[in-house]
Kinemage of the C-alpha trace (Angstrom):
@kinemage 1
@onewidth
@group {chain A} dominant
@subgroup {mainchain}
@vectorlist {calphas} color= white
{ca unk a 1} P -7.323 -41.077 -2.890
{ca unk a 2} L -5.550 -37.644 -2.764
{ca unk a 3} L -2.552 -37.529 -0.688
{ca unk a 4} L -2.364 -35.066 2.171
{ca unk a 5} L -0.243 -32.189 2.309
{ca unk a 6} L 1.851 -31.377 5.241
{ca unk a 7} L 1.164 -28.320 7.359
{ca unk a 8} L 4.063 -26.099 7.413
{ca unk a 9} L 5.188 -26.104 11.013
{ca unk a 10} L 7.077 -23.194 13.448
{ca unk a 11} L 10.329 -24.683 14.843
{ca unk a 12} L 10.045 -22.702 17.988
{ca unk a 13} L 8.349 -24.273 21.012
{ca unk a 14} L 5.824 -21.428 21.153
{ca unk a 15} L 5.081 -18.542 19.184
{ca unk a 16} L 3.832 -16.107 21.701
{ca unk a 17} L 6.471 -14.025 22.175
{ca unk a 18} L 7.271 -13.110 18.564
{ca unk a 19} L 3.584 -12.532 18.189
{ca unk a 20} L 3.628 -9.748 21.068
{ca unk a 21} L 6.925 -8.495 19.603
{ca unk a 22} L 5.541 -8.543 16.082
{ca unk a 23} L 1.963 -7.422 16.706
{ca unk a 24} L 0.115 -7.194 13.674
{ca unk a 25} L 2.082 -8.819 10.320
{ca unk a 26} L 2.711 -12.020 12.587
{ca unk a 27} L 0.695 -14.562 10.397
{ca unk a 28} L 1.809 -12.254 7.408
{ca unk a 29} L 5.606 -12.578 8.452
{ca unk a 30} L 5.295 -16.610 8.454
{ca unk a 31} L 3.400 -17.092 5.388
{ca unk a 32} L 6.238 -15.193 3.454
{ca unk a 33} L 9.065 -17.105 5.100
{ca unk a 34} L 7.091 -20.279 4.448
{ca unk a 35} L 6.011 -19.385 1.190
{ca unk a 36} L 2.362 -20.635 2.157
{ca unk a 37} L -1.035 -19.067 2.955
{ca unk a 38} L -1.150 -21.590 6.061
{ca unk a 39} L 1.223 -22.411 8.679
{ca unk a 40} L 0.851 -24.446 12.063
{ca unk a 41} L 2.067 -23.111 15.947
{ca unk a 42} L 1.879 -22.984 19.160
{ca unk a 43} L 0.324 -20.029 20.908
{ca unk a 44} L 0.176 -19.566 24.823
{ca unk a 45} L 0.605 -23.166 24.759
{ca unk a 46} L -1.915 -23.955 22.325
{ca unk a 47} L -1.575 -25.864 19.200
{ca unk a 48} L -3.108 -23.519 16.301
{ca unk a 49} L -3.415 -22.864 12.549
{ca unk a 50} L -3.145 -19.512 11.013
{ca unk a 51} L -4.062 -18.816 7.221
{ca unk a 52} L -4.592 -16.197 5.134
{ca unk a 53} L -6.604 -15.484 1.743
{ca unk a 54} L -10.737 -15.452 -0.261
{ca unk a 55} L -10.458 -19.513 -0.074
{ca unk a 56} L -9.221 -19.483 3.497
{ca unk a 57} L -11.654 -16.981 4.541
{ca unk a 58} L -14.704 -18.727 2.648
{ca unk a 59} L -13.609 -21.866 4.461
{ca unk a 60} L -13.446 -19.910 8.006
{ca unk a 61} L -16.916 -18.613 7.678
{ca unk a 62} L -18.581 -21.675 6.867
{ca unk a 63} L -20.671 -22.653 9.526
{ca unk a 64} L -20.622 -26.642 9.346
{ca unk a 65} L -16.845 -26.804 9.469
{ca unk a 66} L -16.062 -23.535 12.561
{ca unk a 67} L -17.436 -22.692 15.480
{ca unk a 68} L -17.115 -19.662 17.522
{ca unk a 69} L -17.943 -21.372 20.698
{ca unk a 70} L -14.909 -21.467 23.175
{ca unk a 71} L -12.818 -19.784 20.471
{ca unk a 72} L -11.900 -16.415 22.247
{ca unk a 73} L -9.483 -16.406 24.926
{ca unk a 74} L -10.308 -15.711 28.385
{ca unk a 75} L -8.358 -12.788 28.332
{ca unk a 76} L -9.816 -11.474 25.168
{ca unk a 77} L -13.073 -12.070 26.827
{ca unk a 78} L -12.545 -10.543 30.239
{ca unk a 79} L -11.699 -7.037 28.531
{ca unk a 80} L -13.011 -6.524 24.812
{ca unk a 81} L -15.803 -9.277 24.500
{ca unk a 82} L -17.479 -9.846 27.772
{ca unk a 83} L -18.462 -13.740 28.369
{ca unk a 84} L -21.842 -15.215 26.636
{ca unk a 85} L -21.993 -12.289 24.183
{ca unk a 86} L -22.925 -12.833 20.994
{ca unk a 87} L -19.753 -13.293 19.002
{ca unk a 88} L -18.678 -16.652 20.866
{ca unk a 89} L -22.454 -18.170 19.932
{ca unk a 90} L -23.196 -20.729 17.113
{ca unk a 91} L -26.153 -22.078 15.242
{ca unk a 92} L -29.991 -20.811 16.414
{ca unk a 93} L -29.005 -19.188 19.549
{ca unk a 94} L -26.073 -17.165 17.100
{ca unk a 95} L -29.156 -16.733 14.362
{ca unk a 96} L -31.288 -15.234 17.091
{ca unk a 97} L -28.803 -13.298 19.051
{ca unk a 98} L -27.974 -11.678 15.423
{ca unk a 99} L -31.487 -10.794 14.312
{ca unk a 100} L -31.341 -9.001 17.786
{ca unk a 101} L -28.984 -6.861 16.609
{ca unk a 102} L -29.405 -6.242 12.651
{ca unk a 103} L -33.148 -5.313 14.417
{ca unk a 104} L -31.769 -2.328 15.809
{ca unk a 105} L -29.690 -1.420 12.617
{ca unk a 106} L -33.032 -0.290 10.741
{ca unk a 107} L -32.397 2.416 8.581
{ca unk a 108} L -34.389 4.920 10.531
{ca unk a 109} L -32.274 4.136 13.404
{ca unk a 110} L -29.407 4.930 11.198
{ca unk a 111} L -30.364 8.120 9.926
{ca unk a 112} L -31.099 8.816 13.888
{ca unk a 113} L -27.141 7.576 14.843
{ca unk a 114} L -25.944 9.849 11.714
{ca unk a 115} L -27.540 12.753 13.371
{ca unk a 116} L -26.588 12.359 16.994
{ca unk a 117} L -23.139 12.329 15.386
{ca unk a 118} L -23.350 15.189 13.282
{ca unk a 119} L -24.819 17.205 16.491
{ca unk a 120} L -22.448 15.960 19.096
{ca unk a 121} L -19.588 17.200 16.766
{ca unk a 122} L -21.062 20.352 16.463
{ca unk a 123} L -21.992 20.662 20.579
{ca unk a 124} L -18.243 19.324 21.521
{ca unk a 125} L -16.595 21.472 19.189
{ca unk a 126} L -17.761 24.780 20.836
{ca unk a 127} L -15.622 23.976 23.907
{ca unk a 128} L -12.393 23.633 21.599
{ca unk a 129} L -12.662 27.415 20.170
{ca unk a 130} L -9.094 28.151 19.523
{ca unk a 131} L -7.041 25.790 21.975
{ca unk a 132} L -5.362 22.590 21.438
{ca unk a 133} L -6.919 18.838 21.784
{ca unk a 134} L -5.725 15.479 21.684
{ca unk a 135} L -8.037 13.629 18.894
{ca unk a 136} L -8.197 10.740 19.880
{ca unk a 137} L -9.523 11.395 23.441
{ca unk a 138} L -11.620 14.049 22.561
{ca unk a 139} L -13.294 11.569 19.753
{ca unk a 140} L -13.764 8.305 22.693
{ca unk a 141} L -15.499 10.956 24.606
{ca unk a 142} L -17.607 12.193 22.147
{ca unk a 143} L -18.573 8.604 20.737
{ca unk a 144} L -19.282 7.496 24.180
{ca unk a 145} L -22.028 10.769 24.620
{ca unk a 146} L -23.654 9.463 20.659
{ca unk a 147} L -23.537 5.507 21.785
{ca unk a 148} L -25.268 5.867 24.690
{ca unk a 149} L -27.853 8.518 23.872
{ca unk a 150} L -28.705 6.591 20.438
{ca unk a 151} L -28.487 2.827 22.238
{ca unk a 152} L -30.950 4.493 25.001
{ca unk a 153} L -28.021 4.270 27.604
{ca unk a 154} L -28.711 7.081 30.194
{ca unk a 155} L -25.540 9.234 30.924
{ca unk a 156} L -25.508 11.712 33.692
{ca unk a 157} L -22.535 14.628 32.951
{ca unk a 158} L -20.440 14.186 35.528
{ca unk a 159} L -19.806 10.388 34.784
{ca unk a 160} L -18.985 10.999 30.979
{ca unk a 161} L -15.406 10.876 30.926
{ca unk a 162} L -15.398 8.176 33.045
{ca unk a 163} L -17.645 5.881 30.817
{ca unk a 164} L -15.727 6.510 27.902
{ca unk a 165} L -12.334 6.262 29.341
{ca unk a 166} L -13.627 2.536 30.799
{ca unk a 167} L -14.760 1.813 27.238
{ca unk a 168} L -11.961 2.974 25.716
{ca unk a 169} L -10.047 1.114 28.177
{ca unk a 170} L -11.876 -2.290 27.209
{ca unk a 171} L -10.660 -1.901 23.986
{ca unk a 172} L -6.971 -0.927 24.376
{ca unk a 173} L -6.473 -4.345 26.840
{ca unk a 174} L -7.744 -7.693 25.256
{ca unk a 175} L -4.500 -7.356 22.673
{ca unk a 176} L -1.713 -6.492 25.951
{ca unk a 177} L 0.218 -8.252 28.405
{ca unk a 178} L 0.669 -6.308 32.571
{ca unk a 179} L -0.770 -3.147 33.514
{ca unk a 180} L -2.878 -2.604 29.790
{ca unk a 181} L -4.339 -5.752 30.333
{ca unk a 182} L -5.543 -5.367 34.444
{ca unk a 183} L -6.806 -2.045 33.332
{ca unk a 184} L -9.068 -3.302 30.446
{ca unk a 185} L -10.156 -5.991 32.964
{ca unk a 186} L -11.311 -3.434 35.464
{ca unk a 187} L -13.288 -1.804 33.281
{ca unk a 188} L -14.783 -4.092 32.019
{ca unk a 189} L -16.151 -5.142 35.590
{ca unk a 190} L -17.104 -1.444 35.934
{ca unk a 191} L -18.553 -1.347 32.854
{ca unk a 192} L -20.529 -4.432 32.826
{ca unk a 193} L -21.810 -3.439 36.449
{ca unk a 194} L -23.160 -0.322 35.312
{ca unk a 195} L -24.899 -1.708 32.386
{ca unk a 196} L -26.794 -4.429 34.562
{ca unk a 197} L -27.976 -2.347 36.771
{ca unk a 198} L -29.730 -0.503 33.650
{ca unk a 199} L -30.716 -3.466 32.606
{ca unk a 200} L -32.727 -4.126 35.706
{ca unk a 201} L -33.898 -0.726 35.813
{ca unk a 202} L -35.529 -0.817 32.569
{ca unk a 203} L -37.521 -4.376 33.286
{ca unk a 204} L -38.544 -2.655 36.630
{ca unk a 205} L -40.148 0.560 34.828
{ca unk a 206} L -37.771 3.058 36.316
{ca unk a 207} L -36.138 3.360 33.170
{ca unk a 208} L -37.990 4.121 29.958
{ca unk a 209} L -35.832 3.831 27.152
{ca unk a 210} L -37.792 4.158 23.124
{ca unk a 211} L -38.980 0.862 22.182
{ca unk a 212} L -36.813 0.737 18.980
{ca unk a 213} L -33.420 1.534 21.510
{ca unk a 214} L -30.760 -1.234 22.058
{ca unk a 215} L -30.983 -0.862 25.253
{ca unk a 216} L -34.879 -1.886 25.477
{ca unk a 217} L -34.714 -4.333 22.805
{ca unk a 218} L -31.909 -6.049 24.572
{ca unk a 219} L -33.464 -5.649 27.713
{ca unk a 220} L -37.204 -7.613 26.522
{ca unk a 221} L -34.890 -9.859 24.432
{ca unk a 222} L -36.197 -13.956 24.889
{ca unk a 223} L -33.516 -16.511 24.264
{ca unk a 224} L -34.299 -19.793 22.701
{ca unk a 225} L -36.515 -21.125 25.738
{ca unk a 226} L -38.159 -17.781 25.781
{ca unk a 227} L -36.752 -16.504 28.885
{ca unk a 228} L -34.660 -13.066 29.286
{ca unk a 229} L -31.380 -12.989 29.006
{ca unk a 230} L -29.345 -12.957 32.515
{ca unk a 231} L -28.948 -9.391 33.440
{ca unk a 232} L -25.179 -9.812 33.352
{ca unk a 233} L -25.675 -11.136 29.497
{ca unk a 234} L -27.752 -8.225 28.492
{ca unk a 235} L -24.980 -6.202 29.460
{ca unk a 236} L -22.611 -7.963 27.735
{ca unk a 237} L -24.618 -7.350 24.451
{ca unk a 238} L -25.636 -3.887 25.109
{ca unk a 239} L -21.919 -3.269 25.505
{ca unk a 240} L -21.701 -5.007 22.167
{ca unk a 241} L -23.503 -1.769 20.673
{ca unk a 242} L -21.807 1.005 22.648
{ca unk a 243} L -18.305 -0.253 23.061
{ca unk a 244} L -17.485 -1.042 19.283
{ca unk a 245} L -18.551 2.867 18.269
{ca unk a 246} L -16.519 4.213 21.023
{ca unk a 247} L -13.489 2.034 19.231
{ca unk a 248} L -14.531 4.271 16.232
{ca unk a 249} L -12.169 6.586 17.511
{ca unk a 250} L -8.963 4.793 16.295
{ca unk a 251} L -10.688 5.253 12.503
{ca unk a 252} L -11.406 8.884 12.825
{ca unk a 253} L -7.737 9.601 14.254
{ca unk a 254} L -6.670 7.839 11.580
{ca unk a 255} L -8.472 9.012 9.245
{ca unk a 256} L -7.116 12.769 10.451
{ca unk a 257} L -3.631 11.675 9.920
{ca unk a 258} L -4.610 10.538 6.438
{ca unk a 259} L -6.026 13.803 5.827
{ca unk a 260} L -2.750 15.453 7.128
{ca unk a 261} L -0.089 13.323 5.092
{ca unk a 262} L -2.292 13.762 2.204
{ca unk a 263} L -4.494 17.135 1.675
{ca unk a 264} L -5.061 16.423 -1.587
{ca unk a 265} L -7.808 13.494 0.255
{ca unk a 266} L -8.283 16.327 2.168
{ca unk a 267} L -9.205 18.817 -0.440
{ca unk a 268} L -10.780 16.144 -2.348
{ca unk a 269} L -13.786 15.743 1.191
{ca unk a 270} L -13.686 19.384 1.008
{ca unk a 271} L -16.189 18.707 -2.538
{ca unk a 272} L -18.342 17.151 -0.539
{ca unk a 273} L -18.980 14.020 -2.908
{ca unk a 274} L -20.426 11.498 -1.168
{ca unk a 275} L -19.110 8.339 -3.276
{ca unk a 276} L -15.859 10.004 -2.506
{ca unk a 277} L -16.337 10.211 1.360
{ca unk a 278} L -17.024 6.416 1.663
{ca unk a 279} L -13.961 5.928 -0.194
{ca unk a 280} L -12.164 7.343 1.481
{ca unk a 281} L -13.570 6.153 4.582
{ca unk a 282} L -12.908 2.073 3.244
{ca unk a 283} L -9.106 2.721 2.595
{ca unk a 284} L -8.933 4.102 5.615
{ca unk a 285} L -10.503 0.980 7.181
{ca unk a 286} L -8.096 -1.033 4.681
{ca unk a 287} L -5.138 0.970 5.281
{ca unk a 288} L -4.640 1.292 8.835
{ca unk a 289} L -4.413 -1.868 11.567
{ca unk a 290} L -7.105 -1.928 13.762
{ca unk a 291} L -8.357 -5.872 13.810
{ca unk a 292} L -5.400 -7.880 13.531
{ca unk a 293} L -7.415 -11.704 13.303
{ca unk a 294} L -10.092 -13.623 14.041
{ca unk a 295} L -10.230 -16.478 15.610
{ca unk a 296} L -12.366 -20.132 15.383
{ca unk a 297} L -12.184 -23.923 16.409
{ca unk a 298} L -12.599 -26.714 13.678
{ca unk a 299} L -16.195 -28.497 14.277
{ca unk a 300} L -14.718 -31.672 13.261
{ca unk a 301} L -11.568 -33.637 11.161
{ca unk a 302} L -12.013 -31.865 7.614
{ca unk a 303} L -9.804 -31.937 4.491
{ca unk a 304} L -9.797 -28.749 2.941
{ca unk a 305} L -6.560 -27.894 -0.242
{ca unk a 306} L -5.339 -31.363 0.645
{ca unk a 307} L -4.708 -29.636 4.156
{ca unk a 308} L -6.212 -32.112 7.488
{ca unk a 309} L -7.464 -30.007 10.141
{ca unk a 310} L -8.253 -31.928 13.640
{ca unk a 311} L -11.814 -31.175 15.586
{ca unk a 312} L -11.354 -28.252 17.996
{ca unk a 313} L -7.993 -27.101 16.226
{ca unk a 314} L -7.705 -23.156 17.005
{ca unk a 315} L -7.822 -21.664 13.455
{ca unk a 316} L -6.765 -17.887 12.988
{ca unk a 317} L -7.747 -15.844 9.615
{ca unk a 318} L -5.378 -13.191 8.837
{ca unk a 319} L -7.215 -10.199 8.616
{ca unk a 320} L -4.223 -7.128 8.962
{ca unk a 321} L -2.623 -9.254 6.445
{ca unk a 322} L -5.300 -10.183 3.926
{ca unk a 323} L -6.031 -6.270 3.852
{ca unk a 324} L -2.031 -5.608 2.865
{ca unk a 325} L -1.530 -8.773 0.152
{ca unk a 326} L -0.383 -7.505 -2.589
{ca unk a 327} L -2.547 -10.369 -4.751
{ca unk a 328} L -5.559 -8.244 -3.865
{ca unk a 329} L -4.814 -4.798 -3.746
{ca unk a 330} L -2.242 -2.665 -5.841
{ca unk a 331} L 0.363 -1.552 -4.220
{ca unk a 332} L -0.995 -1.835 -0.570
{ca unk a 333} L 0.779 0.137 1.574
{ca unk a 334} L -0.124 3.139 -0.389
{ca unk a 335} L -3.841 5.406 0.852
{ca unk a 336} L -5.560 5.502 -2.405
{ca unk a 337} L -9.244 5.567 -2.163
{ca unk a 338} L -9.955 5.461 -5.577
{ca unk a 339} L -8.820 1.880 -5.621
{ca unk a 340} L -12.676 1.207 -4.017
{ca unk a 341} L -14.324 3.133 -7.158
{ca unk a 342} L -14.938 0.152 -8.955
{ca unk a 343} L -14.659 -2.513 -6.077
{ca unk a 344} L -16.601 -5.597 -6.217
{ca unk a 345} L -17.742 -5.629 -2.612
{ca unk a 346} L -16.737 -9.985 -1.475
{ca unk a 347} L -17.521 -10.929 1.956
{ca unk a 348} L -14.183 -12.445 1.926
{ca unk a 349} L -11.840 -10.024 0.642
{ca unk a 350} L -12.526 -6.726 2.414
{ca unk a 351} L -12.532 -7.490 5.808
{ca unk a 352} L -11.464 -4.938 8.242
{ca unk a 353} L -13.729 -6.040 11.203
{ca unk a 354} L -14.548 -9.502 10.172
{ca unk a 355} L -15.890 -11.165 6.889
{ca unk a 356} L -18.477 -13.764 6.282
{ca unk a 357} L -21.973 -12.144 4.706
{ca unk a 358} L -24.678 -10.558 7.212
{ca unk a 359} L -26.390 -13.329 8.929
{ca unk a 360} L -23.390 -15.034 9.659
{ca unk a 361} L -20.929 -13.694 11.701
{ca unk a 362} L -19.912 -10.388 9.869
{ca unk a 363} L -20.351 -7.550 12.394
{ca unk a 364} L -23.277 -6.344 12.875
{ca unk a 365} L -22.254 -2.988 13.298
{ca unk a 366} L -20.170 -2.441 10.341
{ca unk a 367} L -22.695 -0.127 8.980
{ca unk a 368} L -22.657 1.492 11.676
{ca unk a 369} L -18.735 2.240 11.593
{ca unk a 370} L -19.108 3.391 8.326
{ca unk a 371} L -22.043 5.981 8.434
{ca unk a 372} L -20.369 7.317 12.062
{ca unk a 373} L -16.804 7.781 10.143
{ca unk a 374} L -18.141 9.230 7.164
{ca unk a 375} L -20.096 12.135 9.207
{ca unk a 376} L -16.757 12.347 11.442
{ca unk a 377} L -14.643 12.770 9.054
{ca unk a 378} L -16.869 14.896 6.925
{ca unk a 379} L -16.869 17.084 10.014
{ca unk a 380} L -13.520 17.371 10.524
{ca unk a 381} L -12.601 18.030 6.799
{ca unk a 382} L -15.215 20.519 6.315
{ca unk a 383} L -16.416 22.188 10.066
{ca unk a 384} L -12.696 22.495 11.466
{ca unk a 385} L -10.162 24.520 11.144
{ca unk a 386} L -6.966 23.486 12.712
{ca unk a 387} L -3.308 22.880 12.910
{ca unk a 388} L -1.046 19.850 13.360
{ca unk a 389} L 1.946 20.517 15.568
{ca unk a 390} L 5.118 18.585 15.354
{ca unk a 391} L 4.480 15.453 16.451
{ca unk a 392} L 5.277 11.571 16.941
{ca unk a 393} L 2.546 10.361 14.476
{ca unk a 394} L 4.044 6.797 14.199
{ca unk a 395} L 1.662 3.586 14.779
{ca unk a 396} L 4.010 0.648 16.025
{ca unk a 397} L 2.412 -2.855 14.630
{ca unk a 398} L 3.774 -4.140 17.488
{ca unk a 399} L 1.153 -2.502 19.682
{ca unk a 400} L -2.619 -4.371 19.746
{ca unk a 401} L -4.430 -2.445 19.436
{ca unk a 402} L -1.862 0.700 17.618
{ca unk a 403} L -2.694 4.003 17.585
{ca unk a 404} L -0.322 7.647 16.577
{ca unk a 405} L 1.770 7.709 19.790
{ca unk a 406} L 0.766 11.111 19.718
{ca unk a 407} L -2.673 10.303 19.347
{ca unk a 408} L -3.141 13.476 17.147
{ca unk a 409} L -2.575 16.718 18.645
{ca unk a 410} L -4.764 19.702 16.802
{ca unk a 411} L -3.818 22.766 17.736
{ca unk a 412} L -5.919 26.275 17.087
{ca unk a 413} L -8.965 24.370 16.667
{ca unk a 414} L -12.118 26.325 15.036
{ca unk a 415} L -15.269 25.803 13.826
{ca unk a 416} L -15.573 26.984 10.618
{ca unk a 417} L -18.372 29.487 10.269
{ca unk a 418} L -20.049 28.448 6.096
């Protein structure tokens, strides 16, 4: 009988305060000092298990031993997730909620999402003929305009900036503490409102949305006992589509700075090589924090490295640090998108938003962040002229989610006439 190996423990009485201080590289910091890819905490009061690493992450994604039921905090759930939505579900109501979604990531739909995003840059650009724009808001609010149009979301002008700023607000709370974290919650009640009411709108006839929408196929969507879902659920999920691409913001900001502290990436987009665009696009995604973990309970008492884990044991996968471990990528604090020119794509290595493989619980939409960042930031490189003032470009890790501080001021912005 193999002996057991202990859990390397945290002294401290609870954790949460170095992990707001610390932000991102938390799990990282402690499997350094511990010299371990698994350690053992306490988190607002909770007994949990953080790991990092391909074995760790094969292990987190297998559906027998985790469960995503009950997993995300309240507070992660009252501003980012929404409640009943479908990355707390597990086993055939998970299955079905998924096919739901990879049903509306066809690739016509795709092709359709790749031009409202091309045309929308275009359309908002005109307004921003020689003055000065913050990036980052001027990329929610554009995102918000391509979610809803392509998810089948009507949008009436005057309540644009509104919508995205409650979205973008969703976002910015689950990972804060105080006024950040009220905020997100608000908006999320606004948000979630609104969306219902579509909802209800659409199963009364008064709004037609195209049959091949999110917003209709969520709408007609039968759970397991064939019913619909609750309005309130169907928000949730149609949320699930139009929130995550307004978050696609953060990427294209930073994927501006990248541009800025190195034109040669720049120059390189410029070519207009597509193999070179997604590159660039995945170190982006690699490089700069945007998911910091993921979180799951233990189905049951399992021994896994000689390690015991306990049924309904928290377990958090290290994704920030699993995409800066020097075991799996050369020097990784360096923007090199090269390094993906011979990647062997592994569910469990590259994870930005998530691992596992397509019909488990990878996101969904990860396609989708990659085909709207590549025609962003194909945009940008090649439709825009602009310049970058002085500025305080710095992300703190400390910050869930981080951003510039500046959030990327452009100044003298132009559309390039070609």
């Amino acid at each position: 009988m193999s002996t057991l190996t202990k859990i390397p423990c945290e002294k401290t009485i609870d954790s949460s305060l170095y992990l707001l201080l610390e932000g991102y590289p938390f799990i990282q910091n402690r499997c350094r000092k511990y010299e371990s890819d698994i350690f053992q905490t306490r988190l607002f009061g909770k007994k949990v298990v953080c790991f990092t690493g391909e074995e760790a992450a094969e292990i987190f994604y297998n559906d027998y031993l985790f469960k995503r039921k009950g997993a995300a905090p309240k507070r992660v759930q009252r501003t980012l997730l929404g409640q009943q939505g479908v990355q707390g579900l597990d086993g055939k109501m998970h299955q079905s909620r998924k096919k739901m979604f990879l049903s509306i990531m066809t690739p016509e739909n795709l092709k359709t999402l790749i031009h409202y995003t091309r045309f929308q840059w275009e359309y908002n650009s005109i307004r921003w003929n020689n003055s000065n724009i913050i990036l980052f808001d001027e990329a929610q609010i554009l995102l918000c305009q391509v979610a809803c149009k392509w998810a089948g979301v009507p949008l009436d002008h005057y309540e644009i900036e509104q919508r995205a700023f409650d979205l973008g607000k969703m976002i910015d709370g689950f990972g804060a503490v105080g006024p950040r974290y009220w905020e997100g919650c608000s908006a999320r009640k606004r948000s979630e409102e609104w969306i219902s009411n579509i909802i209800v709108q659409i199963r009364t006839g008064k709004i037609k949305p195209p049959k091949d929408s999110a917003a209709y196929i969520i709408a007609w969507h039968r759970n397991q006992n064939s019913k619909l879902l609750n309005p309130q659920v169907a928000a949730v999920e149609l949320l699930n589509i139009v929130r995550p691409i307004v978050a696609i913001a953060t990427y294209i900001t930073f994927g501006a700075l990248a541009m800025f502290k190195h034109p040669e990436c720049r120059a390189k987009l410029q070519l207009r090589d597509p193999n070179y665009n997604e590159m660039f696009v995945q170190e982006v995604r690699r490089l700069y924090p945007f998911t910091p973990f993921v979180g799951a309970l233990a189905k049951k008492d399992f021994l896994w490295e000689q390690y015991l884990f306990h049924k309904d044991t928290l377990v958090l996968l290290d994704i920030y640090g699993m995409n800066h471990d020097s075991r799996i990528w050369l020097h990784p604090y360096e923007f090199n998108p090269e390094r993906f020119f011979d990647w062997e794509h592994s569910p469990y290595l590259f994870m930005p938003q998530g691992g596992g493989n397509e019909l488990g619980h990878r996101c969904a939409g990860e396609m989708v962040t990659l085909e709207v960042m590549k025609a962003s930031l194909d945009f940008i490189a090649n439709h825009l002229s602009y310049k970058v003032p002085v500025q305080d470009l710095k992300y703190p890790l400390s910050r869930i989610p981080t951003l510039p501080k500046s959030r990327f001021i452009m100044s003298h912005v132009k559309r390039k006439v070609n």
